[in-house]
N, C-alpha and C positions, 0 to 999 in steps of 0.2 A: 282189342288193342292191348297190347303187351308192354308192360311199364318199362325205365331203363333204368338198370341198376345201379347204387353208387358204387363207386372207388370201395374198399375195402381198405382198413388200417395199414393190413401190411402191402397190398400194390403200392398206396402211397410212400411206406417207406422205404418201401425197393426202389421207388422213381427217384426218390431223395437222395439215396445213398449211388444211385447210378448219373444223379447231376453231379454230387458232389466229385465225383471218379471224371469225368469229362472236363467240369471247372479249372479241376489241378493243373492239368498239362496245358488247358487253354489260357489262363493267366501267365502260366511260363511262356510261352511265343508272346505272346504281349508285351510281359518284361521283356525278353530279348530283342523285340522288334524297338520298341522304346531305349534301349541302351544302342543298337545300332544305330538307329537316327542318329542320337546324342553324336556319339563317336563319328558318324559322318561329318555332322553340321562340325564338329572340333577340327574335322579333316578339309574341310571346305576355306573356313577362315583362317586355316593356317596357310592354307594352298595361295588365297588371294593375298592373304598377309606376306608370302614372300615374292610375289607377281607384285605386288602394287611398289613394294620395297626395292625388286632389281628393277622396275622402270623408273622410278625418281632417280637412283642413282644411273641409271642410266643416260638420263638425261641432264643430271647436274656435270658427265662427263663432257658429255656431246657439247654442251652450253655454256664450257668452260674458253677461257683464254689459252687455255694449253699449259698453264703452271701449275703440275701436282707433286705434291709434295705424298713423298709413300716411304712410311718408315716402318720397317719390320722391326716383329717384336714375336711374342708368345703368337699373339693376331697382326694384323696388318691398320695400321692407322693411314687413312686418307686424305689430304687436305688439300682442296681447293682455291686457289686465291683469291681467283674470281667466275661467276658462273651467272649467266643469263637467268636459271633455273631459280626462282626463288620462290617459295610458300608462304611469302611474308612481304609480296609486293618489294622489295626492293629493285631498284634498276639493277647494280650488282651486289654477290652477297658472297661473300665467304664460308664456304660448309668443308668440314672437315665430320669425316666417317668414324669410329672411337668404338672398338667393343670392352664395355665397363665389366670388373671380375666378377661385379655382382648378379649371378645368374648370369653368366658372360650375353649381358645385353647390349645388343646392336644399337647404336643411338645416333642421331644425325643431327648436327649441331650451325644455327645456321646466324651470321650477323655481320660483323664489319668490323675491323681492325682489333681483333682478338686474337690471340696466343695462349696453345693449351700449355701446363693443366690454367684451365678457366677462374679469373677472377672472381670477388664478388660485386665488383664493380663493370663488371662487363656485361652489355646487353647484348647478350643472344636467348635464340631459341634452340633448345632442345626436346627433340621429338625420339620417342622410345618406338623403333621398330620394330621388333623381336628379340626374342629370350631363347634363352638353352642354343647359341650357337657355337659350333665347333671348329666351322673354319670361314674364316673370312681373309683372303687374300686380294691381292692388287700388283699387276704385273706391267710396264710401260718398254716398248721398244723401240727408237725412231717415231713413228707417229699412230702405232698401236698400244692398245688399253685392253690387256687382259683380266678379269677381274671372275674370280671363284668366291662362290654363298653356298653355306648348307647350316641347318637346322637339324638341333640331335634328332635320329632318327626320321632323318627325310632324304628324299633326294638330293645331290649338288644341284646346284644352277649356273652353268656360266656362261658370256656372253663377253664378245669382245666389240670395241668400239674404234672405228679408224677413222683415220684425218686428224689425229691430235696432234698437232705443229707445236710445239713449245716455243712461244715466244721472244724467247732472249736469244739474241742473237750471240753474244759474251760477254764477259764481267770484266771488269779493267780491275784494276791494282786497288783501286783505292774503294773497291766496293760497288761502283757505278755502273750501272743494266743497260747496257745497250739493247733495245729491242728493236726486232724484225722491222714495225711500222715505222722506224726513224726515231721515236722516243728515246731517252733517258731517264732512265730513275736511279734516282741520287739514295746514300744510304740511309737520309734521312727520310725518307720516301718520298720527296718532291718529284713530279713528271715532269718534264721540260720536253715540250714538241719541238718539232721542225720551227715553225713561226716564231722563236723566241718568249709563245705563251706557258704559262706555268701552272699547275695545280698541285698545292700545297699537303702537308699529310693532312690539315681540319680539313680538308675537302675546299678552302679558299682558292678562287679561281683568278687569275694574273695575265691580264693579257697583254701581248703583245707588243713589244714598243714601236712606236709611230717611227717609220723612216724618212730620213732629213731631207727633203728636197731644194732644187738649185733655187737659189734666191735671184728674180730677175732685175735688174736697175731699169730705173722709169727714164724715158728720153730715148734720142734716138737712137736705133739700133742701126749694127756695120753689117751688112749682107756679107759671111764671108764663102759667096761662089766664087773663086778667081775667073772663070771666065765673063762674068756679070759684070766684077770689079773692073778687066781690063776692056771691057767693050764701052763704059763707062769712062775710061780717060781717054780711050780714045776719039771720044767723040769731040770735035772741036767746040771753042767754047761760042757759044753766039752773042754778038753785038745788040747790046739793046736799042732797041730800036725809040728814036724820039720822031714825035707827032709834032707838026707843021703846025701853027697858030697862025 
């Protein structure tokens, strides 16, 4: 039976020095596979982060009353007056769109009876969309909503929205909103509907005044058919009649 022989110093250092040669380049793919991922997954949330961002705003169009206000500037400011759409449970809510210079971040700003630039007395909510954007625009025609997003280095995105009807039918002289539904709103913001009810700017609600009806007198009444009336004189008058004892 023939023994087996060991390894020798130098095989072993030749096995050593030929892991170490294989290692090198296999740690490099490693690293590079690990900074891909990274750069994917950066690539991924950015992707959903501007998908998740043009369907809110998408839908605070769509969920709007039709009054937007869009003022051009260096970017486009958005404001909404009122919108179905709300992230914060209200019935209606006010969000106006605002890209801030700092890191021109997109922000969406969301409450009730506020006016920018925003107080410190005003409760809203503002939520940070995204950062580093380059163009954010807002286009309205008859009852189309054009609206363009891009983040530096991305793709644009845009998407238009139809059926936006603007509400006001015209504005009178002295500031008063005639709208579509038969409302008024006064410049102090009071609504006054059809029914003479009222809702106040505190959101106090004023209904309706009770209409006057005919008052009737008790006793008897004159039937005024004239043909009832003259068939009624015509009738001759009858004799009353006495009973015999």
């Amino acid at each position: 039976m023939q023994k087996r022989k060991a390894f020798t110093l130098i095989e072993v250092l030749v096995s050593i020095a030929l892991l170490g040669i294989v290692l090198v380049p296999l740690f490099s793919v490693v690293d590079m596979m690990r900074k891909s991922n990274t750069h994917l997954l950066s690539a991924l949330k950015s992707s959903k982060q501007i998908a998740k961002a043009s369907k809110v705003l998408f839908m605070d169009i769509l969920s709007s009353d039709g009054t937007l206000e869009i003022t051009k500037d260096e970017f486009t400011r958005l404001c909404i007056d009122e919108t179905k759409n709300s992230l914060y449970n209200l019935p209606l809510a006010k969000v106006c769109w605002v890209v801030l210079k700092e890191h021109n971040t997109l922000v969406r700003i969301e409450g009730n009876d506020y006016k920018l630039p925003l107080k410190s007395e005003d409760k809203v909510e503002v939520d940070s969309v995204m950062k580093d954007v380059d163009l954010f625009d807002v286009y309205q025609q008859k009852d189309k909503v054009l609206v363009f997003l891009r983040q530096q280095g991305k793709e644009p995105i845009s998407f238009m929205v139809q059926g936006i009807t603007n509400p006001v039918l015209r504005i009178l002289t002295d500031g008063t909103k005639i709208m579509r539904d038969g409302r008024k709103i006064l410049p102090d913001g009071t609504q006054v509907f059809k029914d003479g009810s009222k809702i106040l700017p505190d959101g106090t609600i004023v209904p309706a005044p009770k209409k006057k009806g005919i008052s009737k007198r008790k006793g008897n009444t004159v039937n005024a058919n004239p043909a009832h009336t003259q068939q009624h004189i015509q009738q001759p008058l009858r004799q009353p009649q006495t009973s015999r004892l």
